[in-house]
BARO-196302 format. One record per atom (N, C-alpha, C, O, CB): atom name; residue in three letters; z, x, y. Coordinates in steps of 0.2 Angstrom, whole numbers, plus 5000, padded with zeros to 4 digits. Each point is the difference from the previous one (the first is absolute). Glycine has a CB too. Layout:
BEGIN
<'CA','ALA',<Z,X,Y>>;
...
// end
This chain:
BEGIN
<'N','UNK',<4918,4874,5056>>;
<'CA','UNK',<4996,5005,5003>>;
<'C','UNK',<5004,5006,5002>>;
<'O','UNK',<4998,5005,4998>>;
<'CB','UNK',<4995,4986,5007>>;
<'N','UNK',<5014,5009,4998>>;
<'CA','UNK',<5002,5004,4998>>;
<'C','UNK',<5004,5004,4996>>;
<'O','UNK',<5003,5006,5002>>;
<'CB','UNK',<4993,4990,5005>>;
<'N','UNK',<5005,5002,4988>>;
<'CA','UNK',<4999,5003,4991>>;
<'C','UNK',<4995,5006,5002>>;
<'O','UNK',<5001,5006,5001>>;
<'CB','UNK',<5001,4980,4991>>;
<'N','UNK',<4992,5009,5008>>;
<'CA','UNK',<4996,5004,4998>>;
<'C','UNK',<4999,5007,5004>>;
<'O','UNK',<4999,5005,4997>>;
<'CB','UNK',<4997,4984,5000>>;
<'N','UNK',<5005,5010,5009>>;
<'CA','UNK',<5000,5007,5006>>;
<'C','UNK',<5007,5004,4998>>;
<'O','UNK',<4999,5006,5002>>;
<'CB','UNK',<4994,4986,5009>>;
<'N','UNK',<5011,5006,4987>>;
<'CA','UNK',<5007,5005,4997>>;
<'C','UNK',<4997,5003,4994>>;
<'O','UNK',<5001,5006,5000>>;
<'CB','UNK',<5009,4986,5002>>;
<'N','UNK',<4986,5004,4994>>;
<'CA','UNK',<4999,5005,4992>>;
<'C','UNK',<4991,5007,5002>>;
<'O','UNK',<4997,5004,4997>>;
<'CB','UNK',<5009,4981,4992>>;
<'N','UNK',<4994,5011,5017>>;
<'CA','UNK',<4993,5005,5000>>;
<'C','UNK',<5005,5007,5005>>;
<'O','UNK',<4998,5006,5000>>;
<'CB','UNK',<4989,4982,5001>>;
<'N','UNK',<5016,5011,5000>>;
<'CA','UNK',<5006,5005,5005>>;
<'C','UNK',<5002,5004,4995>>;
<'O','UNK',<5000,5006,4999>>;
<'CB','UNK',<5005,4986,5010>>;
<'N','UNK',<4997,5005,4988>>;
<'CA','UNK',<5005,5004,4994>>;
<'C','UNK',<4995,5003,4995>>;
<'O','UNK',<5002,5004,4997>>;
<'CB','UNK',<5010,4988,5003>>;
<'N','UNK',<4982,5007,4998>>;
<'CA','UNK',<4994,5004,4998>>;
<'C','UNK',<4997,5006,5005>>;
<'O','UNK',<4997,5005,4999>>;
<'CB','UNK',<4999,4984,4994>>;
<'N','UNK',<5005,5009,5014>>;
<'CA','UNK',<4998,5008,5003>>;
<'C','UNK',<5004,5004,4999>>;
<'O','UNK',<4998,5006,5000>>;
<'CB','UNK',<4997,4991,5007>>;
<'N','UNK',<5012,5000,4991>>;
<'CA','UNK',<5007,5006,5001>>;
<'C','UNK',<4996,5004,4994>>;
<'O','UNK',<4998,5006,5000>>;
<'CB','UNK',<5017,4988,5005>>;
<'N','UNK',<4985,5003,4991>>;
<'CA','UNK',<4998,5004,4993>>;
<'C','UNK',<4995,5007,4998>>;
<'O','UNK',<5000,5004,4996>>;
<'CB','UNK',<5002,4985,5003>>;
<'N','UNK',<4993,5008,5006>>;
<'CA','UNK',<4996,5003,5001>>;
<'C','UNK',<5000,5006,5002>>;
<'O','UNK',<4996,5004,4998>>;
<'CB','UNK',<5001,4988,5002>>;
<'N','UNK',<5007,5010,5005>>;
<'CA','UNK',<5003,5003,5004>>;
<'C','UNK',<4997,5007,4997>>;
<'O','UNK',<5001,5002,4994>>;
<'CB','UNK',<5008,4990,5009>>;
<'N','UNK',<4986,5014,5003>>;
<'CA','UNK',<5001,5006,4995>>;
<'C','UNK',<5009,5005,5001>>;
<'O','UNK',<5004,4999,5004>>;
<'CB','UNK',<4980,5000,4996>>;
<'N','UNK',<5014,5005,4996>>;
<'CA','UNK',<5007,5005,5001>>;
<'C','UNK',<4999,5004,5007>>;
<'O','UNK',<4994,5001,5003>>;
<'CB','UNK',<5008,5001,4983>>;
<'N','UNK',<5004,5000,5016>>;
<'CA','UNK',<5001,5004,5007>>;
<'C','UNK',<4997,5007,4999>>;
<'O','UNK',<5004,5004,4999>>;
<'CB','UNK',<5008,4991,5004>>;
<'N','UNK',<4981,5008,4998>>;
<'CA','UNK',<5001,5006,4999>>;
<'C','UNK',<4997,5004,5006>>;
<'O','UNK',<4995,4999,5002>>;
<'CB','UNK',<5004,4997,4986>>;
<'N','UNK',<5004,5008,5015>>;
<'CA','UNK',<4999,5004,5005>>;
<'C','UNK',<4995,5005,5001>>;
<'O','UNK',<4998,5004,4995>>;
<'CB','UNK',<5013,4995,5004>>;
<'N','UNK',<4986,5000,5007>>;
<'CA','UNK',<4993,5006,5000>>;
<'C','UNK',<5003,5007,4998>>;
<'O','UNK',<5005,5002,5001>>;
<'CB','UNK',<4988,4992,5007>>;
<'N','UNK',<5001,5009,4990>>;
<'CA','UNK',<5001,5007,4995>>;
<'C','UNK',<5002,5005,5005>>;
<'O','UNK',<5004,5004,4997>>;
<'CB','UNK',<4986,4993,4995>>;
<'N','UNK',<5008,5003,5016>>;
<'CA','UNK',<4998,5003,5004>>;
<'C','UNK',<5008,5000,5001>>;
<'O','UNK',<5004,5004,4997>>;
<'CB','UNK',<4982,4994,5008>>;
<'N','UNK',<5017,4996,4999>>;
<'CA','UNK',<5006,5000,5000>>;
<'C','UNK',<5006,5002,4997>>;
<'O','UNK',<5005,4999,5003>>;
<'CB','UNK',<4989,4996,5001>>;
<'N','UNK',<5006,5007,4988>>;
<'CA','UNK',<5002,5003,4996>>;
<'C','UNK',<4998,5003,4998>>;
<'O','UNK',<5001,4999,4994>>;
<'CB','UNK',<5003,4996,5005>>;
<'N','UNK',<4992,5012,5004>>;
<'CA','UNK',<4997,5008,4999>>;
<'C','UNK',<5004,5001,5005>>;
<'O','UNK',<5003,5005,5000>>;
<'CB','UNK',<4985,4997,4996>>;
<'N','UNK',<5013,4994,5011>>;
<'CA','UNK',<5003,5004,5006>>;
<'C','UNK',<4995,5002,5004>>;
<'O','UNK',<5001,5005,5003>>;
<'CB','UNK',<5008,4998,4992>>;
<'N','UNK',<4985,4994,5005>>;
<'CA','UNK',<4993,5002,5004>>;
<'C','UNK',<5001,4997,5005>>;
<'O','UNK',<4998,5002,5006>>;
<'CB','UNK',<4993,4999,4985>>;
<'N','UNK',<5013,4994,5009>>;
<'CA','UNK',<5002,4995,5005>>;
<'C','UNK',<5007,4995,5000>>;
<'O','UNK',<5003,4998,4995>>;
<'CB','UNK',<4986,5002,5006>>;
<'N','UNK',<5012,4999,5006>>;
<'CA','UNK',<5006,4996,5002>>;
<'C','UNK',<4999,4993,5000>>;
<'O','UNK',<5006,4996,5001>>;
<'CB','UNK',<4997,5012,5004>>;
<'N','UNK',<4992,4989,4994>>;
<'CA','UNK',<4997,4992,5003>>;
<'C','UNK',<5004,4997,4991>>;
<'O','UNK',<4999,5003,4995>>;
<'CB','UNK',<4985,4999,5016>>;
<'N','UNK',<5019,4994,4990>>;
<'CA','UNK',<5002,4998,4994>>;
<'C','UNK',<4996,4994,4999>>;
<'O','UNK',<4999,4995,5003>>;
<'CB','UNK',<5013,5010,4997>>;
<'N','UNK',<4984,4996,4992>>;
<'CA','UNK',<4996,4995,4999>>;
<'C','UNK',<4998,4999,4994>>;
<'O','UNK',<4998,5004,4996>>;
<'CB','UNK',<5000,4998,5012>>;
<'N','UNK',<5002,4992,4990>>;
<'CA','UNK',<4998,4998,4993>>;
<'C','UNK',<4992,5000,4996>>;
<'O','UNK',<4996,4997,5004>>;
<'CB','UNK',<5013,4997,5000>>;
<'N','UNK',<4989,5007,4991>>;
<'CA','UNK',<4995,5001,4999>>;
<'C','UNK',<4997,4995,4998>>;
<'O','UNK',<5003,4997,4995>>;
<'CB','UNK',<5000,5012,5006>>;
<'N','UNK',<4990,4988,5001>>;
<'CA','UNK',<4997,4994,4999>>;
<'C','UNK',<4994,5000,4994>>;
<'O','UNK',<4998,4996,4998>>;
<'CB','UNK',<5005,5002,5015>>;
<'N','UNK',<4996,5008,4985>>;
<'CA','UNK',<4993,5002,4996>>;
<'C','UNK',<5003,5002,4993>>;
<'O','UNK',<4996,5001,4995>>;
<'CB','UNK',<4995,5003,5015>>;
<'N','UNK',<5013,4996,4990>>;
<'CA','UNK',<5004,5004,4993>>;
<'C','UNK',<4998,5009,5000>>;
<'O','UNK',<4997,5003,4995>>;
<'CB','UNK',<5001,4984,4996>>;
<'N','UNK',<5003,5015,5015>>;
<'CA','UNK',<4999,5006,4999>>;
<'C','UNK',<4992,5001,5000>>;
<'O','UNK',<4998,5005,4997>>;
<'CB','UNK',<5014,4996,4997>>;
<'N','UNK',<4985,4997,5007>>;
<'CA','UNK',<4993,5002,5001>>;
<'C','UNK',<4999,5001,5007>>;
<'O','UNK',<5000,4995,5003>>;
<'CB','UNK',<4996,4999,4987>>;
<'N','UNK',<5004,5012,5013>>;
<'CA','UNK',<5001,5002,5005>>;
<'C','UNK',<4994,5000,5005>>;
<'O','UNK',<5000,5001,5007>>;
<'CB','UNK',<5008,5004,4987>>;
<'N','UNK',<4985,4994,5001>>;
<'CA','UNK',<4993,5001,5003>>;
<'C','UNK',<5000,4994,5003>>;
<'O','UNK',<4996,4999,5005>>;
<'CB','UNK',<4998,5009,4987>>;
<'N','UNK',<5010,4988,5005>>;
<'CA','UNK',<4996,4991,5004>>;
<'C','UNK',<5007,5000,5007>>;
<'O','UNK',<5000,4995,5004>>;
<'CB','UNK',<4994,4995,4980>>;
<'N','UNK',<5010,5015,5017>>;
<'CA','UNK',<5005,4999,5004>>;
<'C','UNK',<4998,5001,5008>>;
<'O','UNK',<4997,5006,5001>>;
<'CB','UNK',<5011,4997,4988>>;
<'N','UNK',<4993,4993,5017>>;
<'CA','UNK',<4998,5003,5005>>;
<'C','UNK',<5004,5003,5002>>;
<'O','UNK',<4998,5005,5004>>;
<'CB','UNK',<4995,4987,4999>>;
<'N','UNK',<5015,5008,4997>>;
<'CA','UNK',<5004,5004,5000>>;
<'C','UNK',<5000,5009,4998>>;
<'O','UNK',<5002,5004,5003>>;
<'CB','UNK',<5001,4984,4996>>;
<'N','UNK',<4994,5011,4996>>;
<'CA','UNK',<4999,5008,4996>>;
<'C','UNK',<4994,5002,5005>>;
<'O','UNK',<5002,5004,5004>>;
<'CB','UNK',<5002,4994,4980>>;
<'N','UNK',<4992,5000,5016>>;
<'CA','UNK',<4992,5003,5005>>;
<'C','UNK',<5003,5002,5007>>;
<'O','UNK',<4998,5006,5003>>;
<'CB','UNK',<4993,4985,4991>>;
<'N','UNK',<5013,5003,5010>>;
<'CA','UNK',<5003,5003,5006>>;
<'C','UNK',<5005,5005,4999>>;
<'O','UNK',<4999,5005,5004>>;
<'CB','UNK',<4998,4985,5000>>;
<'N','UNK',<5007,5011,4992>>;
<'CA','UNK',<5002,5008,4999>>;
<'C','UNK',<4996,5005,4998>>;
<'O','UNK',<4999,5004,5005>>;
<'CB','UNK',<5009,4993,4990>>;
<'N','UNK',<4988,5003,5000>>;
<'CA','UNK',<4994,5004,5000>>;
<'C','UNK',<4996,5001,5006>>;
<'O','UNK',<4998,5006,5000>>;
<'CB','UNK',<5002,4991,4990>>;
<'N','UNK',<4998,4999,5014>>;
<'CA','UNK',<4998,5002,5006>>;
<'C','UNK',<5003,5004,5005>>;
<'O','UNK',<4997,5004,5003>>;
<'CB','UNK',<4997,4988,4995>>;
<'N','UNK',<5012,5007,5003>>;
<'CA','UNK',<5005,5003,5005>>;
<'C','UNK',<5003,5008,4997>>;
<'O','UNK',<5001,5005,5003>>;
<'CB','UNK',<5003,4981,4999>>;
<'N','UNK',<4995,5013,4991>>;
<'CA','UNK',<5001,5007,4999>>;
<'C','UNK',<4994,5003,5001>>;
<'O','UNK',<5000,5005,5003>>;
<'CB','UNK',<5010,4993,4990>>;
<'N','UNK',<4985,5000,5004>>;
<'CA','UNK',<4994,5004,5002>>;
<'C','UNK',<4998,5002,5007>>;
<'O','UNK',<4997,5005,5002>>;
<'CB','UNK',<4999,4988,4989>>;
<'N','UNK',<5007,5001,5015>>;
<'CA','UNK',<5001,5004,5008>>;
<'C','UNK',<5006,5003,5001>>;
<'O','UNK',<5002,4999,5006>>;
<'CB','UNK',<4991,4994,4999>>;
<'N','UNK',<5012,5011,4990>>;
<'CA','UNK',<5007,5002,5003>>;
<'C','UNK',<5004,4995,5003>>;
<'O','UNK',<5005,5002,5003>>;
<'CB','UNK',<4990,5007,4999>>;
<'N','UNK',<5002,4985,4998>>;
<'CA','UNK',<5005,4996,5004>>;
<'C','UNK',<5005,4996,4999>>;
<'O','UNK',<5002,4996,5005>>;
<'CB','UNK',<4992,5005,4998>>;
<'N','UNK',<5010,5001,4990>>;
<'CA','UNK',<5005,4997,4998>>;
<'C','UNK',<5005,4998,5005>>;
<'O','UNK',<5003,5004,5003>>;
<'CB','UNK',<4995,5003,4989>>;
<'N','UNK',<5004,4986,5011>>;
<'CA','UNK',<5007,4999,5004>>;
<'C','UNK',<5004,5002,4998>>;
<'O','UNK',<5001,5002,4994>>;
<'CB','UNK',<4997,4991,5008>>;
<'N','UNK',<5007,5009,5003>>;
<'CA','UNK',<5008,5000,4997>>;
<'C','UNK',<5003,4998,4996>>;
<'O','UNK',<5003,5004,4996>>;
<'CB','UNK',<4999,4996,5011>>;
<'N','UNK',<4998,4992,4992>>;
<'CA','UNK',<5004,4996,4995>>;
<'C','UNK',<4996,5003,4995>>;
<'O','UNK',<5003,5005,4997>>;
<'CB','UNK',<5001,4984,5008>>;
<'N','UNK',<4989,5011,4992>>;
<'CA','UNK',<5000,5003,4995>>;
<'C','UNK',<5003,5008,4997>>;
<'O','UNK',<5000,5002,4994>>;
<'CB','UNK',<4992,4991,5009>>;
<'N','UNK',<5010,5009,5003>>;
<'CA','UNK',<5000,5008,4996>>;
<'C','UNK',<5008,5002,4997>>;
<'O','UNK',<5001,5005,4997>>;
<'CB','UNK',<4987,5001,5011>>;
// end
């Protein structure tokens, strides 16, 4: 049994996606350091909307700017 739970471990590592960093945070739109979960499809991001709304009320925070 645990054979088995070792080789199902070592198939998630595999899986693994790559490290890739939100877009925002590497334009410099922001400070929040963060990885991106959608592959860059920003419309499905709740992240990218809550910037978009903040900049739409001027309300950029500090750390962002």
């Amino acid at each position: 049994m645990r054979s088995k739970i070792i080789r199902i471990q070592d198939m998630r590592v595999k899986v693994q996606m790559p490290y890739r960093s939100c877009r925002h945070f590497i334009n410099g739109r922001t400070m929040i350091p963060k990885i991106c979960i959608y592959n860059y499809e920003c419309s499905r991001c709740a992240f990218d909307q809550w910037l978009d709304e903040l900049e739409a009320r001027q309300e950029i925070p500090a750390v962002a700017a």
